[in-house]
Every structure is written in structure tokens, then in C-alpha cells.
Backbone as CSV, one residue per row, in Angstrom:
resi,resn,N_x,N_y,N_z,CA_x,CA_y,CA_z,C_x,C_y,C_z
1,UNK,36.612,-19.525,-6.979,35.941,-19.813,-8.251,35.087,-18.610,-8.652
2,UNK,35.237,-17.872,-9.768,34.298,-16.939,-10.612,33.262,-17.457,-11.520
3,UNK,31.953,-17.554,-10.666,31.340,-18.039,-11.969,30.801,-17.281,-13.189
4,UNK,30.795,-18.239,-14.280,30.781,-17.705,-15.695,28.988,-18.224,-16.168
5,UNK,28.667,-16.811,-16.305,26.926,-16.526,-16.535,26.899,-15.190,-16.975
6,UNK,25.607,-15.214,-18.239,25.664,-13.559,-18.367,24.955,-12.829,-17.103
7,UNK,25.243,-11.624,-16.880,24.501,-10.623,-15.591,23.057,-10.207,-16.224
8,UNK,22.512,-10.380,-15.228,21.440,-10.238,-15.075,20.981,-8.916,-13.762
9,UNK,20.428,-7.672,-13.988,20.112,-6.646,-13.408,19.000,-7.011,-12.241
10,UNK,18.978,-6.505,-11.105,18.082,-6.910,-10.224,17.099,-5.223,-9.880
11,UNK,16.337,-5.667,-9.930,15.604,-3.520,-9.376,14.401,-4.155,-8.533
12,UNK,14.134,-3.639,-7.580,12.619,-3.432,-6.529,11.839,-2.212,-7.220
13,UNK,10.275,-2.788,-7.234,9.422,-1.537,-7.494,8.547,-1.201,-6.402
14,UNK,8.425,-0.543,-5.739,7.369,0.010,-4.795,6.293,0.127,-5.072
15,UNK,5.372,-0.981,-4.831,3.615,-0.299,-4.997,3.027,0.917,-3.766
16,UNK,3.455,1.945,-3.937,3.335,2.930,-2.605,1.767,3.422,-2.437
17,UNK,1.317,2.876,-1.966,-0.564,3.289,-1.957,-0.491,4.313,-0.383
18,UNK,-1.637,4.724,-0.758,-1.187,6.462,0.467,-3.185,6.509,0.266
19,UNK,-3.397,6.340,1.503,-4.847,6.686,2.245,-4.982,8.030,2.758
20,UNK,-5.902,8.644,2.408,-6.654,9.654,2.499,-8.092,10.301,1.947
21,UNK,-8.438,10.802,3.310,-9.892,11.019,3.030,-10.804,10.278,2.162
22,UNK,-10.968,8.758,3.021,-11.324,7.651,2.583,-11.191,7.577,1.262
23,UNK,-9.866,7.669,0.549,-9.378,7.419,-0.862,-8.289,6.793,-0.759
24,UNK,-7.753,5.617,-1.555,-6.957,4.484,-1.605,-6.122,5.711,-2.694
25,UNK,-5.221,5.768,-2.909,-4.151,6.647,-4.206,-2.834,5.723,-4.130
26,UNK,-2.485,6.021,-5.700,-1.118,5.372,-5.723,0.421,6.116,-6.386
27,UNK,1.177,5.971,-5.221,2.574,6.936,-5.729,2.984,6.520,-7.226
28,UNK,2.911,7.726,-7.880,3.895,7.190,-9.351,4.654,8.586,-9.497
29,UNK,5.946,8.386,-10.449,6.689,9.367,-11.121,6.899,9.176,-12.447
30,UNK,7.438,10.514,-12.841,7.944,10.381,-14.284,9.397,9.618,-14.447
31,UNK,9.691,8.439,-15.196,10.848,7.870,-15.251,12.333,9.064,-15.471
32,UNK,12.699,9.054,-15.269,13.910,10.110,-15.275,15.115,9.488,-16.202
33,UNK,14.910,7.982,-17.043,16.012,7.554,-17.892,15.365,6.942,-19.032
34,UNK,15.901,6.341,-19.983,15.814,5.721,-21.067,15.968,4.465,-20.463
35,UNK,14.936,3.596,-21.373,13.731,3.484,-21.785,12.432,4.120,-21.322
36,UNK,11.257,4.812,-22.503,10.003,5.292,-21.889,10.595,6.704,-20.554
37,UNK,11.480,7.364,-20.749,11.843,8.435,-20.139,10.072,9.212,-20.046
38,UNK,10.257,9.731,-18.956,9.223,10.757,-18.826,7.672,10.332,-19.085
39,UNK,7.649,9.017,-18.919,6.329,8.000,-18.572,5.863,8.188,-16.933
40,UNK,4.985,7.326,-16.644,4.391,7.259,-15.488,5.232,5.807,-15.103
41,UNK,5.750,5.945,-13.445,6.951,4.629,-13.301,6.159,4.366,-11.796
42,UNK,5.863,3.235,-11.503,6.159,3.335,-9.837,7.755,3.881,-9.451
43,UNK,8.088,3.964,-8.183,9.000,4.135,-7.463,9.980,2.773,-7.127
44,UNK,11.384,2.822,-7.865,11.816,2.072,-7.634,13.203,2.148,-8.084
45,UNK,14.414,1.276,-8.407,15.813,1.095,-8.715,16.106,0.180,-8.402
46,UNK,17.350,0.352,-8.604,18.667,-1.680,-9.070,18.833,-1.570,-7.412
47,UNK,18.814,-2.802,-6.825,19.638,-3.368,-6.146,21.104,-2.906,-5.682
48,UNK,22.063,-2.392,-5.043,23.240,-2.169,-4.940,23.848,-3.543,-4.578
49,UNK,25.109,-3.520,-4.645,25.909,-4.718,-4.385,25.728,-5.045,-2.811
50,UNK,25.374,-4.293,-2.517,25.690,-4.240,-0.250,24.579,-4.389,0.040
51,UNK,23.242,-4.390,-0.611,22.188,-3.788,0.259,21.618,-5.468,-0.411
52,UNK,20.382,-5.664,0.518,19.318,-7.116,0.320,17.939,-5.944,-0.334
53,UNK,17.303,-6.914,-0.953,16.005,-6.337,-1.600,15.190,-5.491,-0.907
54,UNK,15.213,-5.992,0.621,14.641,-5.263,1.769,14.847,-3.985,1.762
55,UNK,16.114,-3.697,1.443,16.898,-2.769,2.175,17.036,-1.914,1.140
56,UNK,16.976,-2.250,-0.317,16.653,-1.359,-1.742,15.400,-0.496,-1.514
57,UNK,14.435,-1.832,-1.053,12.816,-1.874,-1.255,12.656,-0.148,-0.172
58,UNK,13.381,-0.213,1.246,13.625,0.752,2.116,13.959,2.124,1.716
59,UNK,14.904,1.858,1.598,16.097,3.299,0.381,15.177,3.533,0.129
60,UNK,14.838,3.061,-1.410,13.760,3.852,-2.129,12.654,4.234,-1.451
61,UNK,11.583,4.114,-0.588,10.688,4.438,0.015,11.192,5.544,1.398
62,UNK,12.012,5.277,1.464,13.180,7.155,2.795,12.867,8.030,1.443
63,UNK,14.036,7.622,0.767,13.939,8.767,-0.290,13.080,9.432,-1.415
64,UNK,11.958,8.891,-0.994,10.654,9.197,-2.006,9.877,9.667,-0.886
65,UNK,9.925,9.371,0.709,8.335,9.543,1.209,9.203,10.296,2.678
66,UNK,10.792,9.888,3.087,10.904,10.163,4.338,10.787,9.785,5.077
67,UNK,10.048,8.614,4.768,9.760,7.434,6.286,10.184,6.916,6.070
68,UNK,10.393,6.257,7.940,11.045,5.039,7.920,10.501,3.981,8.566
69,UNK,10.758,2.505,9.047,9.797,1.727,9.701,8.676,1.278,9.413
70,UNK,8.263,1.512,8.005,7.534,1.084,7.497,7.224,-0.096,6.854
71,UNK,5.930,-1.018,7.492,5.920,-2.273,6.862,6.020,-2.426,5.238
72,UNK,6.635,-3.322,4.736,6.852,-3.703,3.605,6.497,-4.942,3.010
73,UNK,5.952,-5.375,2.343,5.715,-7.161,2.216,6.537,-7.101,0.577
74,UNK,6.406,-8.270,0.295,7.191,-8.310,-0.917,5.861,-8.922,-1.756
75,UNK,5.816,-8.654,-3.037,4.228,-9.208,-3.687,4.495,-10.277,-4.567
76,UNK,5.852,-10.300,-5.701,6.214,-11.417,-6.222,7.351,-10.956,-7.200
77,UNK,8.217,-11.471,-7.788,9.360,-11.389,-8.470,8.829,-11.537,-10.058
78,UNK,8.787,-10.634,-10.737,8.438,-10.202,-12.129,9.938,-10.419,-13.092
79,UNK,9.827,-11.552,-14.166,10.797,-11.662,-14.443,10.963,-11.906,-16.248
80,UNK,9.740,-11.608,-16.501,9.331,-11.833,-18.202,10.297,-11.312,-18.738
81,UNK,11.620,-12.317,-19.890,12.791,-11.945,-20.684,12.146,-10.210,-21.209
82,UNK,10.920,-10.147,-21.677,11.134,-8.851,-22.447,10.362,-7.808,-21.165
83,UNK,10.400,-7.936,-20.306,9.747,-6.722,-19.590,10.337,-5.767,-19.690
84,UNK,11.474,-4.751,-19.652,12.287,-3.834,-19.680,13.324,-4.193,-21.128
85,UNK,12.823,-3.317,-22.229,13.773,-3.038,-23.448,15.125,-2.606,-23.387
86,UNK,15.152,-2.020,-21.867,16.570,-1.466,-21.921,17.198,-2.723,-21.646
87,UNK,16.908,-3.645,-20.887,17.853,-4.774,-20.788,17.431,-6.251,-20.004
88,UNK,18.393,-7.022,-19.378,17.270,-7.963,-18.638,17.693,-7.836,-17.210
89,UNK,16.001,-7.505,-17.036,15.986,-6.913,-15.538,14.554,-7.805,-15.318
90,UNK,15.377,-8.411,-13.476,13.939,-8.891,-13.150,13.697,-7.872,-11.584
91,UNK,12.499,-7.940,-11.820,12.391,-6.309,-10.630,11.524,-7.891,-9.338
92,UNK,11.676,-7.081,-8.159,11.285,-7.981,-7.216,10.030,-6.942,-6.455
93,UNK,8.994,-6.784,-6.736,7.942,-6.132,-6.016,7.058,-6.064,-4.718
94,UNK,7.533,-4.661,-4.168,6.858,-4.373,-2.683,6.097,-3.501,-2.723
95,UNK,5.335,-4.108,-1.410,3.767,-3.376,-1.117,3.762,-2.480,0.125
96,UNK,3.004,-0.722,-0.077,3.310,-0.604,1.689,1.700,0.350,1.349
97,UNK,1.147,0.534,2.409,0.344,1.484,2.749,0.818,2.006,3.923
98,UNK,0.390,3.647,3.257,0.739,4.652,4.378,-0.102,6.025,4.403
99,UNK,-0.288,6.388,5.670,-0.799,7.557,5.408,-0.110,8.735,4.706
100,UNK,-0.748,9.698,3.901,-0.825,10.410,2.891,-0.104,11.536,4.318
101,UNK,-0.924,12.163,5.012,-0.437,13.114,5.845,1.094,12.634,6.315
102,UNK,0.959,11.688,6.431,2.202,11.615,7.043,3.617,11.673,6.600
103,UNK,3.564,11.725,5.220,5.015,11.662,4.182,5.474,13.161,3.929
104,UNK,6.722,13.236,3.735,7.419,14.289,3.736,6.907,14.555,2.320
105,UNK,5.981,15.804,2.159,5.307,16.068,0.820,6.757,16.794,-0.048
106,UNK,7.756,17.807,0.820,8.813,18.298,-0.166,9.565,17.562,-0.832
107,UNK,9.888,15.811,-0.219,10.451,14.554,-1.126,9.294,14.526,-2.214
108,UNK,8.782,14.280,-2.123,7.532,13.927,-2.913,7.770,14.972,-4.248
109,UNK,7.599,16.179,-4.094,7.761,16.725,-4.844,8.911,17.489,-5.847
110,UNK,9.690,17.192,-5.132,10.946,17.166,-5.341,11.520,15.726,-6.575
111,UNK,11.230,14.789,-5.919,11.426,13.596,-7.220,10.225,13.691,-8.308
112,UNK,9.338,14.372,-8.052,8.706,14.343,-9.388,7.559,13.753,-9.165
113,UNK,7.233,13.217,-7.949,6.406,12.056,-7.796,4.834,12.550,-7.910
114,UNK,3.787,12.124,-7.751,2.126,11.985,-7.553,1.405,11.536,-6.949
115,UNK,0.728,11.849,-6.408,-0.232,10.945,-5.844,-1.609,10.690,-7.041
116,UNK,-2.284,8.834,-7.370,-3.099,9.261,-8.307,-4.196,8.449,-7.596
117,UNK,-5.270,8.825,-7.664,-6.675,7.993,-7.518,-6.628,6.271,-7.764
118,UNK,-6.845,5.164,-7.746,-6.932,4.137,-8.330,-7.693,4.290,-9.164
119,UNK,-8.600,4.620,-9.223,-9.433,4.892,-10.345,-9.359,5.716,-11.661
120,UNK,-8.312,6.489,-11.497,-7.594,7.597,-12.344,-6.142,7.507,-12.738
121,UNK,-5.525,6.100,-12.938,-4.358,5.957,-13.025,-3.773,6.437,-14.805
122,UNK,-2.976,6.714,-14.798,-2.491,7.334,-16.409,-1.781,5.589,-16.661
123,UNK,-1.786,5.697,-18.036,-0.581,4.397,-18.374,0.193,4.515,-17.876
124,UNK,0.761,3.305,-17.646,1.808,2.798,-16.694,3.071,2.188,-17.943
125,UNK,4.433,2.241,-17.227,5.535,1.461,-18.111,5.700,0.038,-18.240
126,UNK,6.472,-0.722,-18.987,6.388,-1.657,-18.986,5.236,-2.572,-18.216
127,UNK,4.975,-3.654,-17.500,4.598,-4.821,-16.671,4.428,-3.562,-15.181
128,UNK,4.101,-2.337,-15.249,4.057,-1.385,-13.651,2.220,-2.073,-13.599
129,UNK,1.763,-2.436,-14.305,0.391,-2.735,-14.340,-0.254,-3.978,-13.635
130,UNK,0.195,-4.721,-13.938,0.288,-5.921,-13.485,1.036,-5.957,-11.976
131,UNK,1.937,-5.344,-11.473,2.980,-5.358,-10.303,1.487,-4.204,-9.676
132,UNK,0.829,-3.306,-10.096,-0.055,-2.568,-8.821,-1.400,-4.011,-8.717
133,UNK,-1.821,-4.233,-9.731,-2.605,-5.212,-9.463,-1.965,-6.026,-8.147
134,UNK,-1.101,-6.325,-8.558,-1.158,-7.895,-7.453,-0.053,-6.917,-6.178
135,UNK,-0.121,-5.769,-6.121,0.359,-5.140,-5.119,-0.970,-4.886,-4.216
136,UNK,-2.452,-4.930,-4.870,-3.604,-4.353,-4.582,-3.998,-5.681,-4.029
137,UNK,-3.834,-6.871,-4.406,-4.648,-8.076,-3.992,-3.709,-8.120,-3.392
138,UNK,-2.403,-8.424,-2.695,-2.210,-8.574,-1.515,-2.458,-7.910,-0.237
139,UNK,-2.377,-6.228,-0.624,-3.373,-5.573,0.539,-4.822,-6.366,0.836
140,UNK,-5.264,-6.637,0.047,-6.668,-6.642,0.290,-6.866,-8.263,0.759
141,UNK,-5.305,-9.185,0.663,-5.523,-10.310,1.134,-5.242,-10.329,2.655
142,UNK,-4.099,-9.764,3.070,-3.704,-8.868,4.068,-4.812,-8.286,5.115
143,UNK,-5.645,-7.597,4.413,-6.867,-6.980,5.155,-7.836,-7.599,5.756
144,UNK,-8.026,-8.648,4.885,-8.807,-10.448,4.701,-8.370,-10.826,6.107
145,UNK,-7.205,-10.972,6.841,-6.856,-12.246,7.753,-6.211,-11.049,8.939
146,UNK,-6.048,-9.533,8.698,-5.744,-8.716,9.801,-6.505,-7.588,9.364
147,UNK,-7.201,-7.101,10.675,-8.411,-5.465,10.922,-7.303,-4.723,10.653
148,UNK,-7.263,-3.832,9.530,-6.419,-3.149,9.179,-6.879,-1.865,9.661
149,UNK,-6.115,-0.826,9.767,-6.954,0.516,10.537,-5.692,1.378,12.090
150,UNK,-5.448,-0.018,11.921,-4.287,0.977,13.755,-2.911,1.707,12.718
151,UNK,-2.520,1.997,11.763,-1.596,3.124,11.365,-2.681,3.517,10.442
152,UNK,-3.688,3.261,10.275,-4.295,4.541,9.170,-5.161,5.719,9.291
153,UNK,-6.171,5.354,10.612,-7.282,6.164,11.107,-6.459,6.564,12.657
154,UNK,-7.167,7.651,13.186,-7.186,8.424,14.218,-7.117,7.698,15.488
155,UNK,-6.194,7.840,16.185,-6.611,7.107,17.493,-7.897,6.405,17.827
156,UNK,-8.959,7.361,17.575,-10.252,7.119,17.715,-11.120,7.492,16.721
157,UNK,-11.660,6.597,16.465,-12.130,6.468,15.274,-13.929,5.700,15.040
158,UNK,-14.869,6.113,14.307,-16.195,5.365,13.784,-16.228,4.301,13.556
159,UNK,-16.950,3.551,13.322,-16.941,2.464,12.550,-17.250,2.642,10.844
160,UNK,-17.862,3.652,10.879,-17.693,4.233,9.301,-16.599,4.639,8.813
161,UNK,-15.278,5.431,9.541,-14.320,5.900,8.978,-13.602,4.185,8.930
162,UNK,-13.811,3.339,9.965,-13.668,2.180,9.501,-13.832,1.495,8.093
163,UNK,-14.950,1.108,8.059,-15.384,0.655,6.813,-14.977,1.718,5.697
164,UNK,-14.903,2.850,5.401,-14.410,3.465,4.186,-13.120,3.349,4.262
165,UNK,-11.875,3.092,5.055,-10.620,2.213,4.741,-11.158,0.987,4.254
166,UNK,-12.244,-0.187,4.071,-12.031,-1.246,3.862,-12.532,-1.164,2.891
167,UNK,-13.617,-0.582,2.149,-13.793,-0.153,1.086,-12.950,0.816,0.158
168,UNK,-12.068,1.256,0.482,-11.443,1.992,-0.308,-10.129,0.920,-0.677
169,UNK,-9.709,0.048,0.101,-9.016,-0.999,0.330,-9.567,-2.267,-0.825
170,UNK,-10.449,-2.515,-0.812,-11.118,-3.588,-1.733,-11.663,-2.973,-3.125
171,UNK,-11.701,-1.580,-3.213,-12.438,-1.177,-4.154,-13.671,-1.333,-4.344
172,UNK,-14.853,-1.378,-3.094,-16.346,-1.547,-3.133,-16.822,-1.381,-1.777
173,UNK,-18.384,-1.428,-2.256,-18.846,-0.726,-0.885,-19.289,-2.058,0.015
174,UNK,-19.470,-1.862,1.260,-19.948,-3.225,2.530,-21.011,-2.774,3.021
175,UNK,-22.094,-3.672,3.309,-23.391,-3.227,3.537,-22.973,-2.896,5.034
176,UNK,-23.493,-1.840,5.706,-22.972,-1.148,7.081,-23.535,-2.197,7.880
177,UNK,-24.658,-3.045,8.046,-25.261,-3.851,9.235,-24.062,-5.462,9.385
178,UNK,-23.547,-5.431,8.238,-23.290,-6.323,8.155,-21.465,-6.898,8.724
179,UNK,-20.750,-5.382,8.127,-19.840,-4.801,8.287,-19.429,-4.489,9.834
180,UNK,-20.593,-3.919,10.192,-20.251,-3.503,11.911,-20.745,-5.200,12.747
181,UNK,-21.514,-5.821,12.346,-21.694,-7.117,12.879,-20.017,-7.729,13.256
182,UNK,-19.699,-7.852,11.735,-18.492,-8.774,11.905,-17.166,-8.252,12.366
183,UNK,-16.689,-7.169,12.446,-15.804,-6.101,13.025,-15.868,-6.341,14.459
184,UNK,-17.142,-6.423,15.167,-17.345,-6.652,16.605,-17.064,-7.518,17.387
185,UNK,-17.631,-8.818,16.285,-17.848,-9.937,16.747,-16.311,-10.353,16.911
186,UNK,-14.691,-9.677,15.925,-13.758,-9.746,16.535,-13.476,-9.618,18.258
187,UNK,-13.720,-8.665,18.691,-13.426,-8.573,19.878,-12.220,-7.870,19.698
188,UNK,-11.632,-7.120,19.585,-10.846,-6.606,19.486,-10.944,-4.463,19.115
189,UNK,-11.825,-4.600,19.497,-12.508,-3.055,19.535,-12.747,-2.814,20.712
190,UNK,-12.231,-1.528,21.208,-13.431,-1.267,22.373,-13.781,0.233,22.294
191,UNK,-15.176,-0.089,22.669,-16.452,1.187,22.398,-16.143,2.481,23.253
192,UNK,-16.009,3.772,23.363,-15.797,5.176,23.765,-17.296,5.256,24.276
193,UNK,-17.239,6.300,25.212,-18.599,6.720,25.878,-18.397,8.163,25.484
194,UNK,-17.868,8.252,23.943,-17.454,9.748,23.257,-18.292,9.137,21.902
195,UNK,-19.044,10.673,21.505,-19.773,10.418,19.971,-19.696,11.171,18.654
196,UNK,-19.329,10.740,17.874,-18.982,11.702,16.382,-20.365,12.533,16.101
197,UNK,-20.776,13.650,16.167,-22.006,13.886,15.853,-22.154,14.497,14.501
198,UNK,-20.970,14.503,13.588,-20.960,14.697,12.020,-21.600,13.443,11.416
199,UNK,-21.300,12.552,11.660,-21.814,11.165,10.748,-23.387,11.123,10.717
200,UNK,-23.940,11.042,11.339,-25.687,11.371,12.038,-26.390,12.017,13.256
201,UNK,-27.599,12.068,13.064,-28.122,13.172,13.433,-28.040,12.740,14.940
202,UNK,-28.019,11.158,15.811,-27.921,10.442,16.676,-26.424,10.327,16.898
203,UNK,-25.217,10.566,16.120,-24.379,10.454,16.324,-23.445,8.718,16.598
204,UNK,-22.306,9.414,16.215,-21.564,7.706,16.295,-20.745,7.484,17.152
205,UNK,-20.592,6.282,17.895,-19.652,5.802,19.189,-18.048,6.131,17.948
206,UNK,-17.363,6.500,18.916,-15.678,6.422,18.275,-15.200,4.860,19.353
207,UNK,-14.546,4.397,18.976,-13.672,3.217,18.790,-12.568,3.498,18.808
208,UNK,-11.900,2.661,19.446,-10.282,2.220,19.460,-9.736,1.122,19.598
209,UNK,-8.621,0.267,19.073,-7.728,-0.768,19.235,-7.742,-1.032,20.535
210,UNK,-7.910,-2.161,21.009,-7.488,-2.547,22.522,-6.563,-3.189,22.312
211,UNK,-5.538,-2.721,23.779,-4.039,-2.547,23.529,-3.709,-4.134,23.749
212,UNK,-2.173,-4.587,23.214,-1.774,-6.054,23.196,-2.862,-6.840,22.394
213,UNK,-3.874,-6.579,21.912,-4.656,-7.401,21.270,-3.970,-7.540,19.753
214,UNK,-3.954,-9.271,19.948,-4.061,-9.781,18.675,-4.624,-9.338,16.896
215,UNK,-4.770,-9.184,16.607,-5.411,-8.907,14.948,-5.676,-9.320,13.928
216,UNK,-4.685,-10.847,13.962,-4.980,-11.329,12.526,-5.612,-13.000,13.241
217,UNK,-5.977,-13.256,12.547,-6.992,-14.052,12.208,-6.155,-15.634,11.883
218,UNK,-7.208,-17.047,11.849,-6.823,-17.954,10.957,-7.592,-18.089,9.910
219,UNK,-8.706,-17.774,10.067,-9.531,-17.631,8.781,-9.712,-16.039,8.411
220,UNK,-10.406,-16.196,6.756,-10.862,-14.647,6.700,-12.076,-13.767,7.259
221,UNK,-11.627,-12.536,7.193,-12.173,-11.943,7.735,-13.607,-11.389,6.887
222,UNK,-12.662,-11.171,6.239,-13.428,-10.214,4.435,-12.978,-11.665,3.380
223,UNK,-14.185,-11.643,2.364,-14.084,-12.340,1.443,-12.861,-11.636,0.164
224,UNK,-11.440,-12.047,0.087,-11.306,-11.192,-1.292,-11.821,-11.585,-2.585
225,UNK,-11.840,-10.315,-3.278,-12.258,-10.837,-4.504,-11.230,-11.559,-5.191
């Protein structure tokens, strides 16, 4: 049996957010086709016939950044009849954070791509606005119920270079007494008898993940907004 329905286009968009030097940034390029050619686009394309959304969502993120193995969540399926003028396309949207050092910068530059501030984003195409929003509240829901920090910071690490991932992550600042209280009270840290002596004049314990330990939570951790 062939069933009879008009086609409908399927595309993944990548919300690609890239940490560095306690700055949250987000991958965009110039669209390379018609509609809005040569706009600001997240990173993304159609579906192939062989491949699952996963595996689009993947592709595109090798061939934009070079990595691979990278967690992916999916944020929600965007499907408004007029979102894309060129035709009807419902795009299915994924979320990844990654470190900035770590991506093959000659892909990067090579497709055209950017890295931009959150705070400094240029217009975006169609509904790309709405898809970083709720690409941003799921990180930050994400962050809420797991200590985010073991692929982003240094083996060993402050509790300040801490907290400026979680602030750069939420978009605001955490009062430090309050911040290092509840981080601890995880249990899931353990303290170095090594000290950062850039942060203050007393200097700061570095920290690390203790290994096989758990991370996420049943309740939250962080309030999201």
C-alpha cells in the first residue's frame, strides 16, 4: 500500500552553545539558500531518507564542529504551517553544549559559521528565535537536576570557575556563600590539598568530580527561571 498525503519536509536545527572563558556563545551561520539566503541560521538540514533525527541532529554537528559523541537532547518539534516560506517544513530541535576549545575551528570556518555572545545575537531566521530560547531553558533545566561542569571545566577546577559555568548557563549571577553551600552539600565534589592563587589573595581549593559518582538529582538543584 502507497499512502496518498501531501509531503511534508522534515530538517533538525542545532542549538550549538560553546563555553568559554566563562561565556555561554551560540553557533550561527549565514544561510547558504533561498529563503532569507545570507541571514543568520542556526546549524542545521532535512532529514535524509536512511538516517533518524538523531543521526541528522549528529551529521550536522561532525560537520560543523568535528566532534563526535556528543550529548544531544532534543528540545521540541517546531511545526507552525508558515514557519519556513520556502515550504512546509517542520524542523525537530537539538540542544548540545560544548567546549569552544575543543571544536575543529577550520570546520567552523570553513562553513561560514560564528561564534556569538548570548547577549549579542544578530536577527535570527524564521522561528531560529524561539528554538534558542527553549534550547537555553532546557540547558538550564538540565543544569537544575545534574552539576553540570565534568565536560566543561578543567580536570580541576574552583568553585568559582564553577559557578561562572552556572551563571553563564542561567544568564545571572549566584550569591558565592550560597552557591558553594549547596554544590557541597551534594557530595559529590572532592576538595584538592592544591590552591588557585589567581582568584584571591588566600587563594582557592581546586576541586574535582569523584569518580562513579552519581549527578543528577530528584529534585532541583538550581531554581530555573
Amino acid at each position: 500500500m502507497v499512502y496518498s498525503h501531501p509531503k511534508l519536509l522534515v530538517a533538525v536545527d542545532c542549538v550549538i552553545f560553546g563555553y568559554e572563558d566563562a561565556e555561554l556563545k551560540l553557533l550561527l551561520f549565514r544561510r547558504q539558500i533561498e529563503p532569507a539566503k545570507g541571514k543568520w541560521s542556526l546549524m542545521g538540514g532535512f532529514v535524509d531518507s536512511d538516517e533518524s533525527l538523531e543521526e541528522a541532529a549528529m551529521r550536522v554537528l561532525f560537520k560543523t564542529t568535528g566532534l563526535k559523541d556528543i550529548f544531544l537532547e532534543q528540545v521540541a518539534a517546531f511545526s507552525a504551517v508558515d514557519r519556513d516560506p520556502g515550504a512546509r517544513v517542520i524542523s525537530v530541535a537539538f540542544v548540545a553544549l560544548i567546549r569552544i576549545d575543543q571544536h575543529d575551528k577550520a570546520l567552523v570556518q570553513e562553513s561560514g559559521a560564528q561564534w556569538w555572545p548570548l547577549n549579542l545575537l544578530p536577527e535570527l531566521i524564521f522561528d531560529h528565535d524561539k528554538i534558542v530560547k527553549g534550547g537555553l531553558q532546557l540547558l538550564q533545566k538540565r543544569a537544575s537536576i545534574e552539576l553540570s561542569g565534568k565536560e566543561l571545566l578543567p580536570e580541576n577546577f574552583t568553585l568559582m570557575q564553577l559557578r561562572s559555568l552556572y551563571e553563564a548557563i542561567y544568564q545571572r549571577t549566584f550569591d558565592p556563600g550560597n552557591f558553594r553551600k549547596k554544590v557541597l552539600s551534594l557530595n559529590v565534589l572532592e576538595r584538592l590539598n592544591i590552591k588557585n592563587t589567581t582568584e584571591s589573595r588566600k587563594g582557592a581549593f581546586y576541586y574535582r568530580f569523584k569518580e562513579n559518582e552519581e549527578v543528577s538529582y530528584g529534585d532541583r538543584i538550581f531554581k530555573v527561571n
